[in-house]
MIDOSE-1310 file (N, C-alpha, C; in nm, 2 decimals, decimal comma, always signed):
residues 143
xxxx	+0,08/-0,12/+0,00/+0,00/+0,00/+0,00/+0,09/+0,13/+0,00; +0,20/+0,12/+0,08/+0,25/+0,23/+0,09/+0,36/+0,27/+0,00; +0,41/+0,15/-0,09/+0,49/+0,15/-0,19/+0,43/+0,22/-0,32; +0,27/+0,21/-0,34/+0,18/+0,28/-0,44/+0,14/+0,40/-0,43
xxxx	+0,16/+0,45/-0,30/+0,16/+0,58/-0,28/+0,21/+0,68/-0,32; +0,38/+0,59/-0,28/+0,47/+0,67/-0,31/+0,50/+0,65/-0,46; +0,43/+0,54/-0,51/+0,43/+0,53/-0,70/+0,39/+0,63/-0,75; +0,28/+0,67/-0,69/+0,18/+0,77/-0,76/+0,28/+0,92/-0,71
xxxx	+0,29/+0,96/-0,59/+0,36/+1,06/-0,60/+0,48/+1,08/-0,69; +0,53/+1,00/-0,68/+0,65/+1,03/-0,76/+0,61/+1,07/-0,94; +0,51/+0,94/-0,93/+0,50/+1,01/-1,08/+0,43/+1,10/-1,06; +0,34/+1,17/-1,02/+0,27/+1,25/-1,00/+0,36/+1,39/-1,01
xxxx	+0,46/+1,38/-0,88/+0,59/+1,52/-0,95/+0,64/+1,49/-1,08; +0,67/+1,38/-1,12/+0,76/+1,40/-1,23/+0,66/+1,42/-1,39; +0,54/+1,41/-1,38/+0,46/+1,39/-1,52/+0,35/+1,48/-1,47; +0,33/+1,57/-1,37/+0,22/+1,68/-1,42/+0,23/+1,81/-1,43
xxxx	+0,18/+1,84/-1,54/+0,17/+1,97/-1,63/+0,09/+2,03/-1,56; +0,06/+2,17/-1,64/-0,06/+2,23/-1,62/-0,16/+2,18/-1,70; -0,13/+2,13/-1,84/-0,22/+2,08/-1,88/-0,31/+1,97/-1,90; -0,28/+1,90/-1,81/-0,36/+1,78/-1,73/-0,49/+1,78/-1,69
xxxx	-0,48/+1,90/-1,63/-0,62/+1,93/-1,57/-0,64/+2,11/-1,59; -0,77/+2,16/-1,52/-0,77/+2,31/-1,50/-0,75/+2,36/-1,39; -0,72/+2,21/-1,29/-0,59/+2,30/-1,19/-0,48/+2,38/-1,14; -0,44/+2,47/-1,09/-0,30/+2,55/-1,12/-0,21/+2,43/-1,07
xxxx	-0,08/+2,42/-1,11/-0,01/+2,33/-1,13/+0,05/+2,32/-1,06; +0,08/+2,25/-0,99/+0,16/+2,24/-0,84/+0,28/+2,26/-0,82; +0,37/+2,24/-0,89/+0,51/+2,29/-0,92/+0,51/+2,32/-1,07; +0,65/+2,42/-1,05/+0,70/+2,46/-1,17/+0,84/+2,41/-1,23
xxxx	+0,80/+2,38/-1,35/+0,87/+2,29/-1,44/+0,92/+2,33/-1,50; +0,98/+2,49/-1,49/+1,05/+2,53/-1,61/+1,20/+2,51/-1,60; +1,29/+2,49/-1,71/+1,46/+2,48/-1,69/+1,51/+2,60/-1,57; +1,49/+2,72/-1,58/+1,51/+2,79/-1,51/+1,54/+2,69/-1,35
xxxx	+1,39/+2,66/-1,33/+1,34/+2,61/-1,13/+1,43/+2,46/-1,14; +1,47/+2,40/-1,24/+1,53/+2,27/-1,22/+1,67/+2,29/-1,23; +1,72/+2,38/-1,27/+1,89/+2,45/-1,26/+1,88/+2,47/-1,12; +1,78/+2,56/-1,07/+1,81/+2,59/-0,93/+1,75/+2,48/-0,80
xxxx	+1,70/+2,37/-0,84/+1,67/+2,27/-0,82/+1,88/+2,23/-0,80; +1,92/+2,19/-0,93/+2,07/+2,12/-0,89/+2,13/+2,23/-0,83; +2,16/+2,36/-0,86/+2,24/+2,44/-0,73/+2,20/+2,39/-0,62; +2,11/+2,40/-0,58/+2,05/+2,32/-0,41/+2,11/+2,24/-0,40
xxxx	+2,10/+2,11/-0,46/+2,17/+1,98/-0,43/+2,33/+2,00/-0,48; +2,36/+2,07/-0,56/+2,50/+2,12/-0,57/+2,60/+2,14/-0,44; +2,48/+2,25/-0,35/+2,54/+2,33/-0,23/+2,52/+2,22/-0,12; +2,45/+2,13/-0,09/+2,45/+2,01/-0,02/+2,54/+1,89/-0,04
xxxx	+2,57/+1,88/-0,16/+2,64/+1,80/-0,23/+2,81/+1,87/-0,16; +2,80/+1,99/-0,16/+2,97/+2,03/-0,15/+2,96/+2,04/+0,01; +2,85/+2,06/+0,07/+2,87/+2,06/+0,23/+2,92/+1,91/+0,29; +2,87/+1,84/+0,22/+2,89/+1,66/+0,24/+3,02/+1,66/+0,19
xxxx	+3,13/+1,72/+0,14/+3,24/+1,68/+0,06/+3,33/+1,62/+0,12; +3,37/+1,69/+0,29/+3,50/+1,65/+0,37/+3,44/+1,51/+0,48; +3,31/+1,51/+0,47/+3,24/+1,38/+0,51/+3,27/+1,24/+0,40; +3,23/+1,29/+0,27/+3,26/+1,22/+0,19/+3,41/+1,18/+0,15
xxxx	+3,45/+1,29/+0,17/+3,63/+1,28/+0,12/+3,68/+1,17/+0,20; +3,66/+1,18/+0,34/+3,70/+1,14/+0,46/+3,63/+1,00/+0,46; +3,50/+1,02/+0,46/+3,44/+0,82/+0,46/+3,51/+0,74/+0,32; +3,53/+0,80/+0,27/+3,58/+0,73/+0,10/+3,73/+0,66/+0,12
xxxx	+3,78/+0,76/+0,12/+3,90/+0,70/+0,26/+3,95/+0,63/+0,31; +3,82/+0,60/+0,40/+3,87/+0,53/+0,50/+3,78/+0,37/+0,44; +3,67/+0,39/+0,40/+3,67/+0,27/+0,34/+3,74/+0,22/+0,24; +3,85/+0,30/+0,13/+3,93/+0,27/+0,05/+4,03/+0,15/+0,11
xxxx	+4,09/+0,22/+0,22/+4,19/+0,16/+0,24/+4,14/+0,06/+0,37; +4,05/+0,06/+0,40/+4,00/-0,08/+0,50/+3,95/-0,21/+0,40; +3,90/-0,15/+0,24/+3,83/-0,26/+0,22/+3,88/-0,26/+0,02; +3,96/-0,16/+0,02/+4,03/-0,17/-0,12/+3,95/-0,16/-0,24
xxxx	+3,84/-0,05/-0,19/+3,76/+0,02/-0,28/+3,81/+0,04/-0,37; +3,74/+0,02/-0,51/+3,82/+0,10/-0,63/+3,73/+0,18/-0,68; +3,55/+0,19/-0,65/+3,45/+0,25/-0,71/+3,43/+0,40/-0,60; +3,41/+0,52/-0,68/+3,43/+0,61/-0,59/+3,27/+0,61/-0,48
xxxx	+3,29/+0,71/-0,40/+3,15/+0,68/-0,34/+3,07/+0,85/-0,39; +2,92/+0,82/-0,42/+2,89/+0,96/-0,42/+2,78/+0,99/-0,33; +2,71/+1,08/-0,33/+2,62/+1,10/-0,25/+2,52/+1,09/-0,31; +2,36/+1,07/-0,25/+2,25/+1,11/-0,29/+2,22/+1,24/-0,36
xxxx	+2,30/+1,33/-0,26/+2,30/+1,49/-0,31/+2,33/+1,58/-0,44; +2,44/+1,45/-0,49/+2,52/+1,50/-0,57/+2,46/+1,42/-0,71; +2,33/+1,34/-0,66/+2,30/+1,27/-0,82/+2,19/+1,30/-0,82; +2,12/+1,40/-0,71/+1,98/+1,51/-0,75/+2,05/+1,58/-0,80
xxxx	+2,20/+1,65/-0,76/+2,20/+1,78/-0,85/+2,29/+1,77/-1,00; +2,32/+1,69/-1,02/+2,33/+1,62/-1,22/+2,18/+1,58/-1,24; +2,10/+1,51/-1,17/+1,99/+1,52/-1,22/+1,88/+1,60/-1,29; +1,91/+1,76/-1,17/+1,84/+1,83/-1,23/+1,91/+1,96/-1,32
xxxx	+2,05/+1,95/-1,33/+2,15/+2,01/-1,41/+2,09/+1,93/-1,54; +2,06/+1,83/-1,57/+2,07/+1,73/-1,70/+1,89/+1,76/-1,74; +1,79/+1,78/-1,67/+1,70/+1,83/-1,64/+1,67/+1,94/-1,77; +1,73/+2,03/-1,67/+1,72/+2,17/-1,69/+1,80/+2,17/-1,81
xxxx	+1,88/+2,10/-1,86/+2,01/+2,17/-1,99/+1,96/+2,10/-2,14; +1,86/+1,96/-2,11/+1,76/+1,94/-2,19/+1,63/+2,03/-2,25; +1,62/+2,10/-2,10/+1,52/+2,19/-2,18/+1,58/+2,34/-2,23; +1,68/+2,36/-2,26/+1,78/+2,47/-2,29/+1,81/+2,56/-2,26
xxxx	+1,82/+2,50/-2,10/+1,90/+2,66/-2,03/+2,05/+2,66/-2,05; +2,09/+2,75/-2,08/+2,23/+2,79/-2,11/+2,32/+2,78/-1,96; +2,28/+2,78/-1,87/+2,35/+2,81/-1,78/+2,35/+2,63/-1,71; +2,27/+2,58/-1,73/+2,29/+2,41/-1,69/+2,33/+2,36/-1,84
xxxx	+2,34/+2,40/-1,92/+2,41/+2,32/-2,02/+2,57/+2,35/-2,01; +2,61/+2,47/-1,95/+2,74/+2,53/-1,90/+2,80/+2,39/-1,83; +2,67/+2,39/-1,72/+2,73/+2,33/-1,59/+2,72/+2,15/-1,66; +2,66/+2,11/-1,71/+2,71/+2,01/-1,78/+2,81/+1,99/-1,82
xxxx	+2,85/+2,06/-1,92/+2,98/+2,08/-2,02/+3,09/+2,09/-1,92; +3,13/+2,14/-1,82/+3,21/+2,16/-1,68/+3,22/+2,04/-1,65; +3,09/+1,98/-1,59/+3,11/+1,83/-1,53/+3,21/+1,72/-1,59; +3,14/+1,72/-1,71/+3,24/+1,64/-1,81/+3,36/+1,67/-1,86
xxxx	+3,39/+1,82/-1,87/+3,52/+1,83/-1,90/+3,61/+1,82/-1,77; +3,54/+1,84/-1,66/+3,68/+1,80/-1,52/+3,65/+1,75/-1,42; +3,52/+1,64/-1,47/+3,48/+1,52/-1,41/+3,44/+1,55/-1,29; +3,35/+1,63/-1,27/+3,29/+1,68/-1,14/+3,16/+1,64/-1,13
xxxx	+3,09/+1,64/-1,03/+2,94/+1,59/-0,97/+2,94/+1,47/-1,02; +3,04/+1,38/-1,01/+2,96/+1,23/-1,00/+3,00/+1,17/-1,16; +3,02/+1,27/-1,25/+3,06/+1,26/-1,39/+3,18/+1,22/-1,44; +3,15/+1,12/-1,55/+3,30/+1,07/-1,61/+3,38/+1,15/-1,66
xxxx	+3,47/+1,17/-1,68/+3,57/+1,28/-1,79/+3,52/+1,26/-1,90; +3,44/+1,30/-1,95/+3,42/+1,25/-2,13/+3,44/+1,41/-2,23; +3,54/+1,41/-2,26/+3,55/+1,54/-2,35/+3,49/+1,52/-2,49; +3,40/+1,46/-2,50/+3,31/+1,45/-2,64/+3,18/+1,52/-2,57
xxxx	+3,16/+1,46/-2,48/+3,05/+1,54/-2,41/+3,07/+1,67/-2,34; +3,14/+1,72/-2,30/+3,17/+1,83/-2,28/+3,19/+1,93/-2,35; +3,24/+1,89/-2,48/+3,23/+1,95/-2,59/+3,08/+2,03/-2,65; +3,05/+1,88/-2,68/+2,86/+1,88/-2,70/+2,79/+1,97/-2,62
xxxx	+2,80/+1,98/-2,50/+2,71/+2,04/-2,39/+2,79/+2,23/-2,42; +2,92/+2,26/-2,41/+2,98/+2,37/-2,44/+2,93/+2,45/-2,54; +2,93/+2,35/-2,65/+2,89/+2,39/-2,79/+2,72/+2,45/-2,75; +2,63/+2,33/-2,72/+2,51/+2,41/-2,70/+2,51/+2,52/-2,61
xxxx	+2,58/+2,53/-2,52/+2,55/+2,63/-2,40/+2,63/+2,77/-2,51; +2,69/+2,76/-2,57/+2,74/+2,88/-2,65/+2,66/+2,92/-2,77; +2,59/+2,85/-2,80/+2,45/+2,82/-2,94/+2,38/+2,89/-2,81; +2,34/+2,88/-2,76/+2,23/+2,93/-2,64/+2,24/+3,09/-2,58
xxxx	+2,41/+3,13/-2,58/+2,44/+3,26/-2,54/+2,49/+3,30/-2,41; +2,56/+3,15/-2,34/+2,62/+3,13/-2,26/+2,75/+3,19/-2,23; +2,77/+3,36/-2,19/+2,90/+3,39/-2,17/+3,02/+3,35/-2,14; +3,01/+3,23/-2,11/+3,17/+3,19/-2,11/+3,17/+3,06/-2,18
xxxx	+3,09/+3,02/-2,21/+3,11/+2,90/-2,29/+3,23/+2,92/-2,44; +3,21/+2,96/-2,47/+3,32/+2,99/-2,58/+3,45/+3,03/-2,51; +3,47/+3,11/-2,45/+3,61/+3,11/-2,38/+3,66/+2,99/-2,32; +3,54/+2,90/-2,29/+3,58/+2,74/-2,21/+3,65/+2,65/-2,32
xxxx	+3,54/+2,64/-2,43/+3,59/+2,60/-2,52/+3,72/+2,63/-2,59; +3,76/+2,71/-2,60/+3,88/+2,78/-2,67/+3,97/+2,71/-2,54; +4,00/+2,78/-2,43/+4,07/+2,72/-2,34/+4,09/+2,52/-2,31; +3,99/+2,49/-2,30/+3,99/+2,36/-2,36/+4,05/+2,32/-2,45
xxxx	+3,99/+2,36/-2,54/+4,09/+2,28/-2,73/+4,26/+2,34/-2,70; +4,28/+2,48/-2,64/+4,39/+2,48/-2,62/+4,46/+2,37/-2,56; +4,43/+2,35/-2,40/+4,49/+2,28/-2,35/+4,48/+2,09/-2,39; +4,38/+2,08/-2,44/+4,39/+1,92/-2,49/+4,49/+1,95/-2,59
xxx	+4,49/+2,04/-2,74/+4,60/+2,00/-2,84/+4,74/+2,03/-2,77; +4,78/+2,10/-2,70/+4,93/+2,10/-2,66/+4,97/+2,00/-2,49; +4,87/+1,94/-2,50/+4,97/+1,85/-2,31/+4,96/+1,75/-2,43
């Protein structure tokens, strides 16, 4: 019973519109509220760091961890960075393109993707995305 509860709420946040019904809409879904949706879990995510640094650590070397550990916090806020950069905010497509190029919040290094996310966030009118870019291709073609 209480596992269907939480079925329905969940989908319930994650699948209703306004246009579902001619009720006012209970949250707002726009890129904008889901960017600041992952800053939240961003700023929680970085408060947990020296917790995390520190437990990672110590389980490394008690039990010869090789997988890193992340937080909850930190995969709401890629969540809603990936969220929000889908629906074309320039400023979470930023923060995408960042993740991947220096493997932050939980993210692989993938410079194809970082690329990809750069490029849109500069298609988009992302002030520094083109200076990233440039700085990037620099430093990948000369190390």
């Amino acid at each position: 019973m209480m596992n269907m509860q939480y079925f329905n709420t969940v989908r319930t946040l994650l699948f209703h519109t306004p246009y579902n019904d001619s009720a006012a809409p209970v949250f707002d879904f726009s890129a904008e509220h889901e960017y600041q949706r992952g800053l939240h879990f961003e700023q929680l995510a970085l408060s947990e760091h020296y917790y995390m640094f520190m437990h990672k650590n110590i389980l490394q070397s008690m039990h010869k961890l090789n997988h890193p550990v992340i937080s909850s916090h930190t995969r709401n806020a890629i969540w809603y960075f990936l969220r929000s950069a889908l629906r074309g905010y320039p400023e979470a497509e930023f923060k995408m393109g960042i993740g991947y190029l220096n493997g932050q919040l939980g993210l692989d290094r993938n410079y194809a993707k970082a690329e990809r996310w750069l490029k849109k966030a500069a298609q988009d009118g992302h002030p520094d995305a083109k200076r990233c870019l440039y700085h990037a291709y620099s430093e990948l073609a000369f190390s």
